[in-house]
KEKOLGU-147174 format. One record per residue: residue in one letter; residue number from 1; x, y, z of N, C-alpha, C in turn. Coordinates in pm, whole numbers. Layout:
<zafis>
a/NUM/X/Y/Z/X/Y/Z/X/Y/Z $
...
</zafis>
This chain:
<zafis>
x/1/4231/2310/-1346/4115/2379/-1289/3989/2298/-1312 $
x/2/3910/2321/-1208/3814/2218/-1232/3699/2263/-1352 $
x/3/3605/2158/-1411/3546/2272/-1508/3386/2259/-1506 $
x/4/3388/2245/-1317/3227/2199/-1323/3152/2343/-1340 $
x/5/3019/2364/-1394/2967/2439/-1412/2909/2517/-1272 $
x/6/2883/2674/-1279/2863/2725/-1145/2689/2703/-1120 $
x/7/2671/2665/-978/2538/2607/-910/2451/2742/-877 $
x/8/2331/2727/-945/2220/2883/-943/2152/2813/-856 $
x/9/2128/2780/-741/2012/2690/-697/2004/2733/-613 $
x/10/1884/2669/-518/1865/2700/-343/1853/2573/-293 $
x/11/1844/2509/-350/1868/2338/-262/1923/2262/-375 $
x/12/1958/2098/-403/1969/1976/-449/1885/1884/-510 $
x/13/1872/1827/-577/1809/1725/-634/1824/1590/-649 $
x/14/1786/1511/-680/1799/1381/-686/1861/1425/-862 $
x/15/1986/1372/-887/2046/1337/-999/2090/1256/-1095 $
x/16/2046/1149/-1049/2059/999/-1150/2092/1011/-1313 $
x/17/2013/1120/-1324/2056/1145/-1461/2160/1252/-1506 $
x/18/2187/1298/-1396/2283/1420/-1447/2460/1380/-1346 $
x/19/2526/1295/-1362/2615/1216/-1315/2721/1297/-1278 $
x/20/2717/1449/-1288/2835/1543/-1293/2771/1584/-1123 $
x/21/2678/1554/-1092/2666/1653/-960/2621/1548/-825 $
x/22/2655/1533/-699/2614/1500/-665/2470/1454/-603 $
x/23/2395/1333/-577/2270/1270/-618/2240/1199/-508 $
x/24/2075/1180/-468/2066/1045/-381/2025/916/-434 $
x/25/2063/831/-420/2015/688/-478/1983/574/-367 $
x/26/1949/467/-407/1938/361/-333/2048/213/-367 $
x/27/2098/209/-234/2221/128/-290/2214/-6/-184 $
x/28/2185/-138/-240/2128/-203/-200/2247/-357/-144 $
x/29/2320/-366/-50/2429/-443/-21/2472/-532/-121 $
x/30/2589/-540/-157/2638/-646/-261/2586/-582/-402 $
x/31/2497/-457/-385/2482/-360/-524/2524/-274/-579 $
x/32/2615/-188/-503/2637/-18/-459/2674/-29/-627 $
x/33/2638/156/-658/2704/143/-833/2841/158/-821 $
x/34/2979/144/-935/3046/147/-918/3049/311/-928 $
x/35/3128/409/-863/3150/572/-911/3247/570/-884 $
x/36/3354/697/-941/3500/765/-920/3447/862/-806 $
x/37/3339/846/-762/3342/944/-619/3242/898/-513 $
x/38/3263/758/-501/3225/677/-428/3220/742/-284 $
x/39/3124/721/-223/3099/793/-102/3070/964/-53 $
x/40/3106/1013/-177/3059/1135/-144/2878/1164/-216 $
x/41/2806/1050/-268/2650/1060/-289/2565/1027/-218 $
x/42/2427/1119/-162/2349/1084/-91/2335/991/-41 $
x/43/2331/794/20/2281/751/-9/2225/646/100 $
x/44/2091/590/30/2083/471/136/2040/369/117 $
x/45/2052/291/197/2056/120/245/1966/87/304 $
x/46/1843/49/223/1716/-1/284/1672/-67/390 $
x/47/1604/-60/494/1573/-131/594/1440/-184/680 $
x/48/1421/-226/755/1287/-257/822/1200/-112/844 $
x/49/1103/-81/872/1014/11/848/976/11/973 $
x/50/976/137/1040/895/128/1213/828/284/1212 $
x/51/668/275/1233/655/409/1242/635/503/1150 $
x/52/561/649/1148/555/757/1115/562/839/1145 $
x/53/619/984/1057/620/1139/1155/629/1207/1025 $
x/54/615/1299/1036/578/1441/950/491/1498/899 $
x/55/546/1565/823/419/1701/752/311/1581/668 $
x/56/142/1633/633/37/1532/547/129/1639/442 $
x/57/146/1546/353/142/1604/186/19/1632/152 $
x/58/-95/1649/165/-200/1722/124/-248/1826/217 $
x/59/-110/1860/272/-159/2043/386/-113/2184/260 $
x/60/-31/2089/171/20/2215/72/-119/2277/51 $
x/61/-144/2437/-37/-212/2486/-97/-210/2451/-256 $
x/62/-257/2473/-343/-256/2530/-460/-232/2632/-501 $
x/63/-140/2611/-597/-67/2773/-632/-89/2782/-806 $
x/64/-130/2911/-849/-166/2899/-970/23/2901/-1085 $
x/65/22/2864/-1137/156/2865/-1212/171/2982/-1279 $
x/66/71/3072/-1306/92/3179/-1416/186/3316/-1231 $
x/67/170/3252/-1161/218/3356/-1059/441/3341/-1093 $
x/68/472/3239/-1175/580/3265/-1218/649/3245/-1325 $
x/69/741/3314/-1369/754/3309/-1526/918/3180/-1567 $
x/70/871/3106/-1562/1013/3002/-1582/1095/3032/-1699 $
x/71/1223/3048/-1663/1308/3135/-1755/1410/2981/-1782 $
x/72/1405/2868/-1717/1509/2740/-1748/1558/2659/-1673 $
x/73/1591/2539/-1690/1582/2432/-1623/1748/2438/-1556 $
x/74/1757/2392/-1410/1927/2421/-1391/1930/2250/-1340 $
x/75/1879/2194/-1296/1938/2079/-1297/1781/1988/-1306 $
x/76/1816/1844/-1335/1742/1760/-1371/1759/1621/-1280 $
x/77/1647/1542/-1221/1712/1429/-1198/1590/1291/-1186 $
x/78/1562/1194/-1131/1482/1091/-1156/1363/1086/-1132 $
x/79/1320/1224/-1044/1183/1237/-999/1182/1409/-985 $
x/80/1287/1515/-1006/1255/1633/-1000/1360/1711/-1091 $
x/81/1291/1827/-1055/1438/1949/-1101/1415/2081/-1040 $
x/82/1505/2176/-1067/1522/2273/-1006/1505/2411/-1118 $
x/83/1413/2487/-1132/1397/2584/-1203/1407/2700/-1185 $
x/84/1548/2780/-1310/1492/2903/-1271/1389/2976/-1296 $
x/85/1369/3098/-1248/1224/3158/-1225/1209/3266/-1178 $
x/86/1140/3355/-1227/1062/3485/-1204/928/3509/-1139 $
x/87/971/3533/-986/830/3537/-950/758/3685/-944 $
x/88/651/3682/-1080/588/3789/-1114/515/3889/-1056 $
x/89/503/3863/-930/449/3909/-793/478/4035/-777 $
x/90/667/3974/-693/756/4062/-630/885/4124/-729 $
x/91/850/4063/-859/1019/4057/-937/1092/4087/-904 $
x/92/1109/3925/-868/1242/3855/-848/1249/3725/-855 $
x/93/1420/3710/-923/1449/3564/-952/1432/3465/-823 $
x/94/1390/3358/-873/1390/3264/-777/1410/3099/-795 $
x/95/1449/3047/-770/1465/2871/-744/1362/2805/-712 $
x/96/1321/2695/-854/1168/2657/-778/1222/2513/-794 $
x/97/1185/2425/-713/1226/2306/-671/1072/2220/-654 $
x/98/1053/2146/-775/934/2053/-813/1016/1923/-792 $
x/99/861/1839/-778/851/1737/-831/772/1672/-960 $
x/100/882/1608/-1059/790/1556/-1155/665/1449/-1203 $
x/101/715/1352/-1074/613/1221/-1070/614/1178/-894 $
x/102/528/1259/-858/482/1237/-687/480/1096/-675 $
x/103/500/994/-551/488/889/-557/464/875/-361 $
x/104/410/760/-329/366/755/-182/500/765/-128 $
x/105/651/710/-188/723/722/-87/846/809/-110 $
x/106/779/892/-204/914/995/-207/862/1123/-170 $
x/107/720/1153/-213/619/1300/-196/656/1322/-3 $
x/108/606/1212/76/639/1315/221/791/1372/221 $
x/109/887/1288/172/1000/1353/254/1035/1514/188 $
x/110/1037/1472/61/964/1592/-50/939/1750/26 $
x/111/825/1715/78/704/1787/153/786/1827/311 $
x/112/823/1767/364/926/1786/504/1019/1855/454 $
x/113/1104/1840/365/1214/1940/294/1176/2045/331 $
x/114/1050/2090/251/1007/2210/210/971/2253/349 $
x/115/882/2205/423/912/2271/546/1019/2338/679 $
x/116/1070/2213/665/1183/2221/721/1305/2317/743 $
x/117/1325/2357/562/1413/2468/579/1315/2602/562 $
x/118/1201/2596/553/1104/2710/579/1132/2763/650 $
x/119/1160/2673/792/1153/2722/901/1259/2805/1006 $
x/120/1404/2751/900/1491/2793/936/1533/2899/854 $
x/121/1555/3047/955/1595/3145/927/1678/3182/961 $
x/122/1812/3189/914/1925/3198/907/2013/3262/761 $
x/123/2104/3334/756/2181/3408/668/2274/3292/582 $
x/124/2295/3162/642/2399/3040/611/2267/2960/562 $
x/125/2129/2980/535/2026/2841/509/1989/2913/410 $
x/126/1927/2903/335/1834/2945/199/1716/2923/237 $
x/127/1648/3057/228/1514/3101/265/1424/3041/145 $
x/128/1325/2988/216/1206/2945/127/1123/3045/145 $
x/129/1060/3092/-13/969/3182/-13/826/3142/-15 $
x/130/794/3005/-96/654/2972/-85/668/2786/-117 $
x/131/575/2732/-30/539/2603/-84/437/2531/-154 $
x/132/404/2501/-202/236/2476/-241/269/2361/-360 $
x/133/159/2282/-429/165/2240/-529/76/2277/-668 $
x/134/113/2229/-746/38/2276/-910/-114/2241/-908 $
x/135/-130/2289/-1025/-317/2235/-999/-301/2059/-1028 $
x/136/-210/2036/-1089/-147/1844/-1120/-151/1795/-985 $
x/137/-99/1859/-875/-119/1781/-776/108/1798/-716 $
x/138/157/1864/-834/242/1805/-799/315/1910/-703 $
x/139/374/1863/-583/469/1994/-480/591/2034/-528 $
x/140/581/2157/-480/717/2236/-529/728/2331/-440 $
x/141/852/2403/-398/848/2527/-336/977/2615/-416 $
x/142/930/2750/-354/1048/2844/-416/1131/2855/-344 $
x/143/1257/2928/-363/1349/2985/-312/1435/3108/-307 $
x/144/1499/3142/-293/1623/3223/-308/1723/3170/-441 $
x/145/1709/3250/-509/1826/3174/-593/2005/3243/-600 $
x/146/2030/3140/-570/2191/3164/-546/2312/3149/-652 $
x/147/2360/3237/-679/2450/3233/-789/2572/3193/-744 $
x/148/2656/3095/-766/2773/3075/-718/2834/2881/-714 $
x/149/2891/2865/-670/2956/2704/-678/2955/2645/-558 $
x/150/2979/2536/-541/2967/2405/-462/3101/2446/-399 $
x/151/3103/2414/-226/3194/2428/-181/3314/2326/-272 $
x/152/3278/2184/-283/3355/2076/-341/3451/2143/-454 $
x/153/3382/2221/-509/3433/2270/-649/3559/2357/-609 $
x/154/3501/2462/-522/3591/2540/-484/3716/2494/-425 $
x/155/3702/2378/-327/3835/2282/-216/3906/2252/-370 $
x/156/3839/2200/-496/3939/2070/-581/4004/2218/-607 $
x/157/3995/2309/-682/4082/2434/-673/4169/2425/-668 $
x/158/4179/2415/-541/4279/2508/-463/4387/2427/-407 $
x/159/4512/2414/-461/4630/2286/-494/4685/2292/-342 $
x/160/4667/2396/-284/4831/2420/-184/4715/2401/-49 $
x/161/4757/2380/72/4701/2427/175/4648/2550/235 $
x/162/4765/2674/170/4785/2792/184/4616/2818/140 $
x/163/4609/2821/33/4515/2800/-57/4394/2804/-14 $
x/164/4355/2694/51/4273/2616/108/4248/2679/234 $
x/165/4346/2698/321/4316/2765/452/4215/2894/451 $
x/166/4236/2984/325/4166/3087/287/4043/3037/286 $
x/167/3980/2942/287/3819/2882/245/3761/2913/431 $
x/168/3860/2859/506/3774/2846/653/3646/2936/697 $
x/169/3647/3049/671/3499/3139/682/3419/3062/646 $
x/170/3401/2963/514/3318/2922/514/3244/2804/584 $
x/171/3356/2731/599/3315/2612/706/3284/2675/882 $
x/172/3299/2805/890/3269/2892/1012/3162/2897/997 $
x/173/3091/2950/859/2940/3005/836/2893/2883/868 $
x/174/2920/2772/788/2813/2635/812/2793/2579/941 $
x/175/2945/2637/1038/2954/2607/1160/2844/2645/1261 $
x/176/2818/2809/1193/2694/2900/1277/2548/2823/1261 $
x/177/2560/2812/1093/2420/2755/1063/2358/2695/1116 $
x/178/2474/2551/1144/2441/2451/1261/2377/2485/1365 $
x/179/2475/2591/1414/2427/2631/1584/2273/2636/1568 $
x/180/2242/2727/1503/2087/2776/1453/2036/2669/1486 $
x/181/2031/2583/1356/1936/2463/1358/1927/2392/1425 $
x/182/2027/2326/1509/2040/2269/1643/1912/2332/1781 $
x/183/1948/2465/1763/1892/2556/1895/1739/2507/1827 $
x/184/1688/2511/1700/1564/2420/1652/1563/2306/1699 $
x/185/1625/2222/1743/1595/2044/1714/1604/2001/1611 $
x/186/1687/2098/1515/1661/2046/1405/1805/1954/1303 $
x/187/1826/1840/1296/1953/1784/1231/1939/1791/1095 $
x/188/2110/1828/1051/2112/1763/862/2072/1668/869 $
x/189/2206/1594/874/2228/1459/858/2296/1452/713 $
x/190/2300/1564/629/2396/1525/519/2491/1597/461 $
x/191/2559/1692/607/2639/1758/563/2711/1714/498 $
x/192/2815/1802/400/2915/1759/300/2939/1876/211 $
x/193/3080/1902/153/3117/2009/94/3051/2031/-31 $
x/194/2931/1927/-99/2873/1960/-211/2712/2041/-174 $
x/195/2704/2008/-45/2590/2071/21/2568/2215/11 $
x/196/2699/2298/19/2751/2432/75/2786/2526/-43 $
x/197/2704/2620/-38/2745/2686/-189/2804/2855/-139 $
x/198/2902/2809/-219/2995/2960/-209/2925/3079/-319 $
x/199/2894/3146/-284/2828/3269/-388/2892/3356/-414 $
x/200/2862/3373/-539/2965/3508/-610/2956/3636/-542 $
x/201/2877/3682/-428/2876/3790/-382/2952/3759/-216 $
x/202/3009/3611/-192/3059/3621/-50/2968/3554/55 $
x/203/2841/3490/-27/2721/3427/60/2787/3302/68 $
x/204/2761/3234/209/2790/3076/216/2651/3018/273 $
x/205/2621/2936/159/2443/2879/200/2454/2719/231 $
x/206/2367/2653/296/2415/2514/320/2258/2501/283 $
x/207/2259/2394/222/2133/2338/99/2116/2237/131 $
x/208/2002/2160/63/1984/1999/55/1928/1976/206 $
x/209/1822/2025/233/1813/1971/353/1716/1831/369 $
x/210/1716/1752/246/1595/1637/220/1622/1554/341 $
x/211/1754/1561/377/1729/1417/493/1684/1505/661 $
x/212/1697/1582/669/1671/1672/827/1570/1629/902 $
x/213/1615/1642/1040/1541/1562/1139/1496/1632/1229 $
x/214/1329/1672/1263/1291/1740/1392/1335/1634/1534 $
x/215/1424/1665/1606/1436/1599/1722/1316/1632/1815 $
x/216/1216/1714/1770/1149/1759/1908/1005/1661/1868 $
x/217/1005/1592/1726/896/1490/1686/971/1298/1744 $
x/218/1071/1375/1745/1140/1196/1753/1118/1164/1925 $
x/219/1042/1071/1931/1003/1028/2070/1102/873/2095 $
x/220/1182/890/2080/1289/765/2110/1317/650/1993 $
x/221/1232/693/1914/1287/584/1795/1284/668/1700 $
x/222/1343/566/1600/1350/612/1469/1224/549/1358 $
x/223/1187/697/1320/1061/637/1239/1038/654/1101 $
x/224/946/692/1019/946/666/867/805/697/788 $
x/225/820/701/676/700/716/612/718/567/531 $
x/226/607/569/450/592/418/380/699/357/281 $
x/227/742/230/321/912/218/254/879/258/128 $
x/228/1051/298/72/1053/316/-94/1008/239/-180 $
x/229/951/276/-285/971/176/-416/1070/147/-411 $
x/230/1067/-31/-541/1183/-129/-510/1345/-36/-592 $
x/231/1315/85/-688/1398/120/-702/1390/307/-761 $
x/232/1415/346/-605/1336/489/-604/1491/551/-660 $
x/233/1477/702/-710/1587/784/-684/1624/874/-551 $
x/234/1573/838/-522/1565/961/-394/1548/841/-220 $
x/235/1547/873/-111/1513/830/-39/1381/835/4 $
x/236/1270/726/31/1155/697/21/1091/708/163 $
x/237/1168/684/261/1098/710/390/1150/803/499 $
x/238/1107/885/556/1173/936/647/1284/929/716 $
x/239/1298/810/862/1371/788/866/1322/637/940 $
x/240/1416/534/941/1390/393/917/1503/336/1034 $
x/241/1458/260/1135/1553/138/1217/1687/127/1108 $
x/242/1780/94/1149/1863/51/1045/1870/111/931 $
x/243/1799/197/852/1876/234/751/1978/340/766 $
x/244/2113/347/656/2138/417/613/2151/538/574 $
x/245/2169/645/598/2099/776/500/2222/859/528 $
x/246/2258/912/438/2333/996/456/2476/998/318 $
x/247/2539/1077/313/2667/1038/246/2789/980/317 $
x/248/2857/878/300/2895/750/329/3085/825/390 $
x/249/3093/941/290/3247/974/353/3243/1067/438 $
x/250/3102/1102/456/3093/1259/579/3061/1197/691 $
x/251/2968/1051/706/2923/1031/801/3000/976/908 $
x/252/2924/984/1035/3007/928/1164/2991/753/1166 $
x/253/3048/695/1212/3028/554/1196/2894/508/1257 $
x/254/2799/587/1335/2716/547/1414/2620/561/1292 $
x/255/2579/679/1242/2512/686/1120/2531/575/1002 $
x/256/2677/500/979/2661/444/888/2650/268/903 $
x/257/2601/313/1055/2589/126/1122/2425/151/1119 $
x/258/2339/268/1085/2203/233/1100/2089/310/1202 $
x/259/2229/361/1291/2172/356/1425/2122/499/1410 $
x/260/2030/537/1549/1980/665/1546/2086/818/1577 $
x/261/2051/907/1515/2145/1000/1550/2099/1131/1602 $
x/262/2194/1189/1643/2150/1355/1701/2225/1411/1654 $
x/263/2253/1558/1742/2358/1662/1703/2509/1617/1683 $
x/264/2508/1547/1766/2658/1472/1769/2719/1452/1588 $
x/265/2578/1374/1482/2640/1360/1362/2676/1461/1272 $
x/266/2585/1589/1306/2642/1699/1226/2747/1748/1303 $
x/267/2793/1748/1437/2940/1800/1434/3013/1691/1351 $
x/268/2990/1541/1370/3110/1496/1257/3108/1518/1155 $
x/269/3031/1560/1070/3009/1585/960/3116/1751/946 $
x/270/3089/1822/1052/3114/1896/1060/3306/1904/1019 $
x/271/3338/1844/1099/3467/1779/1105/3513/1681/989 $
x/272/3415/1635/913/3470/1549/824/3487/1660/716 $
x/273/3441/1730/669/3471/1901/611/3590/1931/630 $
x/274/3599/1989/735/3725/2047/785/3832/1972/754 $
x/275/3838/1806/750/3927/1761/702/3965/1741/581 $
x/276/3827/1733/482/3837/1743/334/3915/1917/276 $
x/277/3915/1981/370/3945/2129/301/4098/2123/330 $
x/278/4113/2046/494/4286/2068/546/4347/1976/418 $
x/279/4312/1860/401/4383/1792/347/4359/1757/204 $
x/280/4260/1828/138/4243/1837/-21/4184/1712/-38 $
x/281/4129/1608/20/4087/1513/-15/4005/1461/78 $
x/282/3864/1376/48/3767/1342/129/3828/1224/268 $
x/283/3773/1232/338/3887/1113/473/3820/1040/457 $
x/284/3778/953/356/3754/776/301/3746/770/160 $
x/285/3780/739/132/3808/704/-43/3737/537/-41 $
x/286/3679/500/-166/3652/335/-231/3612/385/-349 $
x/287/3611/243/-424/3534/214/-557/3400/190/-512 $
x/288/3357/186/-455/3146/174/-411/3147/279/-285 $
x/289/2976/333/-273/2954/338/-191/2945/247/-31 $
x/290/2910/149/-101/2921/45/41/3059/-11/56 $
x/291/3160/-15/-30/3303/21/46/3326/133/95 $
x/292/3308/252/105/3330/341/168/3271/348/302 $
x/293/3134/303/330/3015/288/450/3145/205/554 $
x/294/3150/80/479/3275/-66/525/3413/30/584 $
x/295/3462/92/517/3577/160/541/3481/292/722 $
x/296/3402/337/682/3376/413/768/3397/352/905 $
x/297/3235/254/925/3243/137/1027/3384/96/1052 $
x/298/3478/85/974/3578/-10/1004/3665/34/1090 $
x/299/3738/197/1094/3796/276/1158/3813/407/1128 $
x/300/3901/471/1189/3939/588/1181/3991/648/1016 $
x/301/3945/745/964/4029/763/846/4188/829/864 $
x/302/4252/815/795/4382/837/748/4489/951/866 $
x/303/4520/920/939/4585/1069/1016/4594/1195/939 $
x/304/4552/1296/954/4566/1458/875/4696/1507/858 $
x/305/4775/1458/972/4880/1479/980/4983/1384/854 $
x/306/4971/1264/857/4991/1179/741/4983/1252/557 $
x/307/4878/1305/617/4777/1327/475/4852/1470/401 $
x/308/4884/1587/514/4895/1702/497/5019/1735/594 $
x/309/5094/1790/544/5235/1859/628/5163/2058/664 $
x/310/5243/2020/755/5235/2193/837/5057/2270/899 $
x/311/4970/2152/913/4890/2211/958/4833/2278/1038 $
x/312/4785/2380/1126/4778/2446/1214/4754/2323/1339 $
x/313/4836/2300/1398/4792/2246/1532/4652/2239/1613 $
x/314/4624/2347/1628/4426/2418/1640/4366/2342/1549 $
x/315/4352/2371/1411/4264/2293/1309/4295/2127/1371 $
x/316/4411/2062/1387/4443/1931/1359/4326/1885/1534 $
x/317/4332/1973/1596/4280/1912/1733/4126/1922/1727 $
x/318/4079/2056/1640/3938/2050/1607/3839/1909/1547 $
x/319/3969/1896/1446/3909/1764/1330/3907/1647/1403 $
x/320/4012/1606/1521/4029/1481/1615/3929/1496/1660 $
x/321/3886/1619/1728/3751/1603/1840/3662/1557/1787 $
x/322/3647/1672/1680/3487/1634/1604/3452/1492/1593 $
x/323/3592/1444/1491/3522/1310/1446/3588/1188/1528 $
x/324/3532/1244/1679/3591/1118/1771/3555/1000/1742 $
x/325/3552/848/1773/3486/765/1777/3487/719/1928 $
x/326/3397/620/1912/3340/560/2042/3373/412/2039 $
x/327/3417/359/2169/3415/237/2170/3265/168/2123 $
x/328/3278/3/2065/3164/-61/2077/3055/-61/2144 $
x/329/2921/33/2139/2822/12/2216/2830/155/2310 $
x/330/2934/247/2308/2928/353/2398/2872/466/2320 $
x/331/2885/527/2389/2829/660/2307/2944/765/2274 $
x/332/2931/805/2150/3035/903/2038/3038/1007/2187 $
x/333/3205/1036/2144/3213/1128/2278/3225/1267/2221 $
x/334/3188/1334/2134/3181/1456/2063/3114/1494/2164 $
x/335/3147/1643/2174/3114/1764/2246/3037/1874/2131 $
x/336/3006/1966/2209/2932/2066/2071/3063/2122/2021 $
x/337/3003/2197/1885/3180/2259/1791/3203/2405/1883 $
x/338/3103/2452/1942/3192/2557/2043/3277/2492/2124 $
x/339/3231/2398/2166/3319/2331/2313/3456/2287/2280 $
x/340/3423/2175/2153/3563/2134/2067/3684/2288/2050 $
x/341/3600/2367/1988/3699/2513/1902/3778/2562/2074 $
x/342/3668/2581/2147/3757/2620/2291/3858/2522/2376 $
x/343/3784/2371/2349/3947/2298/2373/4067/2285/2386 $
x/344/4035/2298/2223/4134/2350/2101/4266/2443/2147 $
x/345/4168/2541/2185/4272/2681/2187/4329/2665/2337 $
x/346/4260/2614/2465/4333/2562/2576/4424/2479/2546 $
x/347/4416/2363/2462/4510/2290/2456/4658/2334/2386 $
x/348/4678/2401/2315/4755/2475/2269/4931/2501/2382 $
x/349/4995/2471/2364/5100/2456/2416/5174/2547/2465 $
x/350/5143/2675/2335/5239/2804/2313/5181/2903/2232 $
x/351/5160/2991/2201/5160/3119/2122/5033/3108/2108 $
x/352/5031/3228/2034/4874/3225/1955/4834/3137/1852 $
x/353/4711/3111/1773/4667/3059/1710/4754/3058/1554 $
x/354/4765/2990/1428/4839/3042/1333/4706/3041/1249 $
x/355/4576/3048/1280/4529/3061/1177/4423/3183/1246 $
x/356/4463/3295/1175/4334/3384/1267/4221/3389/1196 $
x/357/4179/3434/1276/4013/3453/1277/3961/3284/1266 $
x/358/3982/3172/1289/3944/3026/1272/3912/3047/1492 $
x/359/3980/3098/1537/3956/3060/1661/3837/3124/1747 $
x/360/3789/3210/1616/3670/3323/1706/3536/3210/1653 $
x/361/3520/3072/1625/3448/2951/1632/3447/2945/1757 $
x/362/3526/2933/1853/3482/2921/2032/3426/3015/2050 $
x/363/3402/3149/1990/3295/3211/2084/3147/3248/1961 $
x/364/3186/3230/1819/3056/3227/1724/2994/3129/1683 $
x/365/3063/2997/1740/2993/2955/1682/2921/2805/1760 $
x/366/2855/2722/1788/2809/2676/1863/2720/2546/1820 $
x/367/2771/2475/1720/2703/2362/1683/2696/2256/1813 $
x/368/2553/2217/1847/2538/2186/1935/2539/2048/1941 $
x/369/2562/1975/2070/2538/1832/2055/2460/1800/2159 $
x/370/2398/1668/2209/2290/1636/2234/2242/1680/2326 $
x/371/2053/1712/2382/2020/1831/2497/1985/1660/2555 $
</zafis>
């Protein structure tokens, strides 16, 4: 049984120092650190700088601190942490998500976080209750605080498929979430089963939204705030020509060649899930992150079928679609995850579905791909 501790939070942190949870770092070619879970951490690969977009970090307000009562620290990492908290207002617990040492190129994306999932209201996102910074200067916002574990935690579990199949609601919920944020313009970009927290009451929340992308600001390129320091914890610019961003075993190969992305990468992402839950194990394995990126680019991961005996036929055609690839230079031929889930069930040879309730995704759920 696994014996990671259960996640109280409403979003992620940069973790460098706390090595048990997943983290973003900067991993610099011919550098990557060595980890036993290579590719499943934030991460990115520095690049040329083009451009700006987002929120001013000095639109926050000032918020006085005595408005909440900090009851303890739940995670820690190279530039923030995540606190629990009593906000004395409304009493009630809440998730406050600071920064400890603001810096020019970590404070905007910081600051976009916090907006970002502000904005999204949804039952699958974690509601932000307030943003502002300290009289220090430094930003933080609250949250919802969520009692419960990391999808990741929950998949290592669960030995059998049987097992495992029982999880799908949740990759349904994250499925909806999507739809949501999509119908925003709005992309992850880092989905992944450590993103997704299962709650002790039956809640499935999808967190971490530091890398998310307004498509309705992106005017044909990819742009950025001022590059990182030479050795940030976190990712330092928005978003950058060529870089990187993302986690290295969820991403689609287009994401991990540099290039710009849309909806298309959270359905693979979407799909790279689905395959980590069918088959108990992430679909790229290495000793580095940038072997895993190498392995991505390089091809297709592992057949499911290879990987896992007796899988629902439906699931096995979902996970192909999702994480199609594209010839050299064409464009990823992913469809949205409604379109894929209804495929799916046309393509089907004979009988009904063997996994029920997985097929009512063709009509709930609707992760979209590019307008």
């Amino acid at each position: 049984m696994s014996q990671a501790r259960p996640t109280e939070a409403g979003g992620s942190i940069d973790a460098r120092e706390n090595p048990g949870t997943d983290s973003t770092f900067t991993v610099q070619p011919g550098g990557a650190p060595e980890d036993a879970e290579a590719g499943t951490r934030t991460t990115l690969l520095s690049a040329r700088q083009a451009g700006t977009e987002g929120p001013s970090p000095g639109s926050l307000p000032e918020v006085d601190p005595s408005r909440y009562s900090i009851t303890g620290e739940l995670a820690r990492g190279g530039i923030g942490r995540i606190l629990r908290a009593r906000d004395l207002r409304l009493d009630r617990p809440v998730a406050i998500k600071e920064m400890l040492a603001p810096a020019r190129g970590t404070e905007p994306r910081f600051v976009a976080e916090a907006l970002v999932t502000a904005r999204l209201q949804h039952p699958a996102i974690v509601p932000v209750y307030e943003a502002g910074r300290w009289p220090g200067g430094e930003p933080f916002y609250s949250m919802k605080l969520v009692s419960g574990r990391s999808l990741a935690d929950v998949i290592s579990e669960r030995k059998t498929l049987k097992e495992r199949l029982a999880l799908l609601p949740h990759v349904l919920a994250v499925a909806e979430a999507m739809a949501y944020a999509h119908s925003e313009r709005i992309i992850h970009r880092d989905l992944k089963p450590a993103n997704v927290l299962v709650g002790n009451f039956g809640e499935t929340v999808v967190i971490d939204w530091g890398l998310a992308k307004d498509l309705s600001r992106d005017h044909g390129a990819e742009s950025s705030e001022a590059p990182p320091p030479a050795a940030p914890a976190v990712d330092g610019g928005l978003t950058r020509v060529g870089t990187v961003m993302g986690t290295p075993a969820y991403m689609p190969p287009e994401q991990a060649e540099g290039q710009p992305v849309d909806e298309r990468a959270d359905v693979y992402a979407l799909g790279a899930i689905l395959y980590h839950l069918l088959a108990g194990t992430r679909p790229y394995e290495g000793k580095t992150s940038e072997q895993v990126l190498q392995r991505v680019v390089g091809g297709p991961p592992p057949p499911l079928s290879e990987r896992q005996k007796h899988i629902p036929e439906d699931l096995l055609a979902i996970v192909t679609k999702a994480m199609a690839r594209a010839p050299p230079g064409a464009t990823p031929p992913r469809a949205s995850w409604r379109r894929i889930c209804g495929a799916s069930r046309r393509d089907r040879s004979s009988g009904p579905t063997t996994t029920p309730g997985w097929s009512c995704c063709a009509a709930s759920s609707g992760a979209t791909g590019p307008r």
